[in-house]
C-alpha positions as CSV (number, residue, x, y, z in Angstrom):
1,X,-75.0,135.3,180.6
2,X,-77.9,136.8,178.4
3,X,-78.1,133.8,176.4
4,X,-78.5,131.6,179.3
5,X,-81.2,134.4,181.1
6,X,-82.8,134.0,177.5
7,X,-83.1,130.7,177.0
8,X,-83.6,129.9,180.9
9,X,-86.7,131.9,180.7
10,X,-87.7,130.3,177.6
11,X,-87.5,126.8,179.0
12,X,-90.0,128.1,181.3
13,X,-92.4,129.6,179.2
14,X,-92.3,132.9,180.2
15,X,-93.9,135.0,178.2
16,X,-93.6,138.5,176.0
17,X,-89.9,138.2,177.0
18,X,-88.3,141.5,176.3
19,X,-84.9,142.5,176.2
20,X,-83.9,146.2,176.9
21,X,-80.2,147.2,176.5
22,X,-79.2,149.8,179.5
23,X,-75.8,150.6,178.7
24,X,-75.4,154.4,178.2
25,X,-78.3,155.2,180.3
26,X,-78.0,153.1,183.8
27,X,-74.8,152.4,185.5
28,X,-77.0,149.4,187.4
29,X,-76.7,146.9,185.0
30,X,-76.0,146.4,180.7
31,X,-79.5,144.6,180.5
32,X,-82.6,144.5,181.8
33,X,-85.1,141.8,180.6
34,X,-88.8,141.4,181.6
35,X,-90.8,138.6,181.4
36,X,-94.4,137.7,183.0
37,X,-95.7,134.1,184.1
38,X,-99.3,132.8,184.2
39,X,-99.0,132.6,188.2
40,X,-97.7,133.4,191.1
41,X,-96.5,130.0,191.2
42,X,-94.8,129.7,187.3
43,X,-93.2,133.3,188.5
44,X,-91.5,131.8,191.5
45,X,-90.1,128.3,189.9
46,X,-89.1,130.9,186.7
47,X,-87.2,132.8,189.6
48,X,-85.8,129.6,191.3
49,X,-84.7,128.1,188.7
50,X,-82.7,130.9,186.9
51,X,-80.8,131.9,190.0
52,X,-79.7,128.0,189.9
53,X,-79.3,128.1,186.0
54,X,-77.0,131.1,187.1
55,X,-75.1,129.8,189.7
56,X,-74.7,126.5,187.6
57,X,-73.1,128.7,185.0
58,X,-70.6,129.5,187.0
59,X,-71.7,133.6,187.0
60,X,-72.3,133.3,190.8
61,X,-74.6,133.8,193.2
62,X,-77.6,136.5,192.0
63,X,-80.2,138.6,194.8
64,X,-83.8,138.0,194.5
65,X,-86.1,140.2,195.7
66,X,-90.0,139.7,196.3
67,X,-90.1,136.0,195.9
68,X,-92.6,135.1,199.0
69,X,-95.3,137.3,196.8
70,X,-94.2,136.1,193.5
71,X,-96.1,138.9,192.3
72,X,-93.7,141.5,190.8
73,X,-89.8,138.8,191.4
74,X,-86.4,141.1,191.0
75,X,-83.0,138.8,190.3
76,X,-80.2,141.0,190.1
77,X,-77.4,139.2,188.8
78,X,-75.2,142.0,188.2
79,X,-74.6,142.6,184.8
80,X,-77.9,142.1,184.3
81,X,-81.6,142.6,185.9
82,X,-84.4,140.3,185.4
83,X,-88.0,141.4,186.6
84,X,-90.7,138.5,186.3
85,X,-94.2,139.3,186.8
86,X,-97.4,138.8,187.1
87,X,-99.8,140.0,183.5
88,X,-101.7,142.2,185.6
89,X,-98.7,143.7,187.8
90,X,-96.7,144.1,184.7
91,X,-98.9,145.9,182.7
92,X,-99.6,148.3,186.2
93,X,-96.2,149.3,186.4
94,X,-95.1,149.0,182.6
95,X,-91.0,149.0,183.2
96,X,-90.9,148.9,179.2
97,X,-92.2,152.0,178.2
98,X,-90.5,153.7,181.2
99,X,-86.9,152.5,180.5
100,X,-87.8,152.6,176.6
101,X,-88.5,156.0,176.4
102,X,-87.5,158.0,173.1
103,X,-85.5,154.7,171.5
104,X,-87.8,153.4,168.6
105,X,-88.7,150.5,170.8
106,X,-87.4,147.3,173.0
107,X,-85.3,145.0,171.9
């Protein structure tokens, strides 16, 4: 399901996609990936359309969370967490450094 995430996002254009592995220190999920969009508007089609690229997939149905804002957009699709933002809301609450902390850097 990463690959498809991945590439889903890539389609997109989402950019400064990062990857951060979670096993071993979150029980919520095995990956969390962060991506930003230009708009609010590219942030809610990225959202849209990888919840049906999911569900396509056959990985079922995911949550999505803050999508009428489309500022800061959580999909939880179990295994792994997606958070699409804004440029300016992602670097505000900067989930990489926080969930990076003490590895030598993202993946």
């Amino acid at each position: 399901m990463l690959e498809l995430v991945l590439r889903s996002l890539d389609d997109d254009q989402a950019q400064e996609i990062v990857t951060i592995p979670l096993e071993g220190k979150s029980s919520v999920a095995d990956h969390m990936v962060i991506a930003s969009g230009r708009s609010t508007r590219q942030v809610a089609a990225m959202a849209q359309k990888l919840a049906e690229r999911i569900k396509q997939g056959g990985f079922g149905h995911v949550r999505i969370e803050g999508l009428p804002a489309a500022d800061w957009v959580l999909i939880d699709a179990g295994d792994i967490v997606v958070h699409l933002f804004r440029p300016e809301v992602r670097s505000f609450y900067n989930l990489e450094r926080m969930w990076a902390f003490g590895d030598q850097g993202a993946a």
